[in-house]
N, C-alpha and C positions, 0 to 999 in steps of 0.2 A: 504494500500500500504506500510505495514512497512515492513522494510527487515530483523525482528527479528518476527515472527511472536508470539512466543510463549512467549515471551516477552513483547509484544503489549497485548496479550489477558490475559496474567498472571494478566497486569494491572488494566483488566475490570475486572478481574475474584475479585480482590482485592479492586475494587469499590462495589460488588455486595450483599445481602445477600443470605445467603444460598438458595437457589431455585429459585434466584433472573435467569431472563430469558435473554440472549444474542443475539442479531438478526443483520447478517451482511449480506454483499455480496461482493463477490471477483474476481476479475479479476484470471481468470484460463487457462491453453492448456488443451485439450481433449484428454488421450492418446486413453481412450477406444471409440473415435470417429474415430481415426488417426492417429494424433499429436503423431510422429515420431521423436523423437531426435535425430536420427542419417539420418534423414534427411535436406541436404543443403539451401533446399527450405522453409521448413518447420521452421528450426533456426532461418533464415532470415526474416522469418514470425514476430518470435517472438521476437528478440532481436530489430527490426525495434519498433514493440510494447512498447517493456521495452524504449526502447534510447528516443523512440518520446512523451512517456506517465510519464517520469522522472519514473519508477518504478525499484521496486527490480524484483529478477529471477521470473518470473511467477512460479507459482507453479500449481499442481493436486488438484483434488480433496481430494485423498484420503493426501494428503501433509495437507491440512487445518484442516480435522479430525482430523488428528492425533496430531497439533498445538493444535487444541481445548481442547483435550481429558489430552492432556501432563502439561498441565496448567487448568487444576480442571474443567473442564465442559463435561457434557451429551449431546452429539448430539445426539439432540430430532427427527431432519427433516435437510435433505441437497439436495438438486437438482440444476442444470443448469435452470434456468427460461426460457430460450432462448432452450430449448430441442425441441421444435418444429419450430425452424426458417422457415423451406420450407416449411410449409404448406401451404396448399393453403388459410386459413382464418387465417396467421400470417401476419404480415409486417415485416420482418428482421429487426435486430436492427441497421445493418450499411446499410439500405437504403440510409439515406440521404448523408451519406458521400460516399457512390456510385455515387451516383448525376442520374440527369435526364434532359433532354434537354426540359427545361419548366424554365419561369423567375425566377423561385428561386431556381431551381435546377441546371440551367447549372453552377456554379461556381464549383460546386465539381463532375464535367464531367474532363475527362483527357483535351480535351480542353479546358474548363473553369481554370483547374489548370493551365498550362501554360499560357493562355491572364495572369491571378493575377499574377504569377510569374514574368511573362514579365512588367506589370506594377511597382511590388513593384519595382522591379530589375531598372526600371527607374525612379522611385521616390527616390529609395536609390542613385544612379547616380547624379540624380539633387539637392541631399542634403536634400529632404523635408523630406523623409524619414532618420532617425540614420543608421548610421554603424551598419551591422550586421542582417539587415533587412531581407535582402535577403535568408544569411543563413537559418535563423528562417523559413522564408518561404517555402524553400526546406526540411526543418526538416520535418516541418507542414504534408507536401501534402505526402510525402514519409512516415511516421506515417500515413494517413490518408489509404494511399495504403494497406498497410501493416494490418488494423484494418479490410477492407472490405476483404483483401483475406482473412484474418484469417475466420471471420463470412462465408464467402461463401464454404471454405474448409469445416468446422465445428470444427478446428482445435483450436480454440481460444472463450471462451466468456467470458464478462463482468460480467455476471451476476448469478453466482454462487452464491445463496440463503443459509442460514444456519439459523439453531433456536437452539441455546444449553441454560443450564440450567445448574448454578451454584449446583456444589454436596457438 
């Protein structure tokens, strides 16, 4: 999540020996899914992501190659892990912050998120909870929104795999 990217990795590249191996994964938009920049919807998407996830500008795939590439490494292997989310013998990665109306899923249901909201909002009220609680809490669940439509669009995933190799 550093917002120098080529900078971050220049550093690994300088820890490494020569053919010494690099293996990461990153938080990415999809454009060649979607993931339309000059979409309202789609911004919203992601800057929701950035603001609720503390991160720098999401970036592309081909954005991390090229990071890689610019700071002394061979990408060896790159893929989206999460390339088959809809399958039918996958489980999406932002299932659970989907939520589901079952005991340990209703909390991250859209009603579940308001009952907790509604609670902290009265436990910040009554003092037990700190100043500022509540904020956090509407951060929270709107990042949380924000993570499921991305994965449901297929506009956004976590998990952007890489293997490069010190040259």
């Amino acid at each position: 999540h550093s917002p120098d990217r080529v900078k971050c990795f220049s550093g690994v590249n300088r820890a490494l020996k020569k053919g010494g191996m690099f293996v990461g994964v990153e938080w990415i938009v999809l454009p060649e899914r979607g993931f339309d920049k000059n979409n309202k919807d789609h911004l919203r998407i992601k800057e929701g992501i950035e603001v609720g996830n503390g991160l720098p500008t999401l970036a592309t795939a081909k954005d991390i190659i090229a990071a890689l590439e610019k700071s002394g490494f061979e990408v060896l292997d790159s893929f989206d892990a999460n390339r088959n989310v809809h399958s039918e013998y996958e489980v999406p990665w932002y299932d659970t912050l989907n939520g589901s109306f079952t005991l340990s899923g209703f909390r991250m249901t859209r009603l579940g998120r308001i009952c907790t909201h509604i609670m902290v909002s009265t436990l910040e009220f009554l003092r037990i909870a700190p100043e500022g609680t509540t904020r956090v809490s509407a951060l929270l669940n709107a990042t949380a929104i924000d993570l499921v439509d991305g994965g449901k669009d297929e506009i956004f995933t976590p998990s952007f795999f890489f293997l490069a190799r010190k040259k």
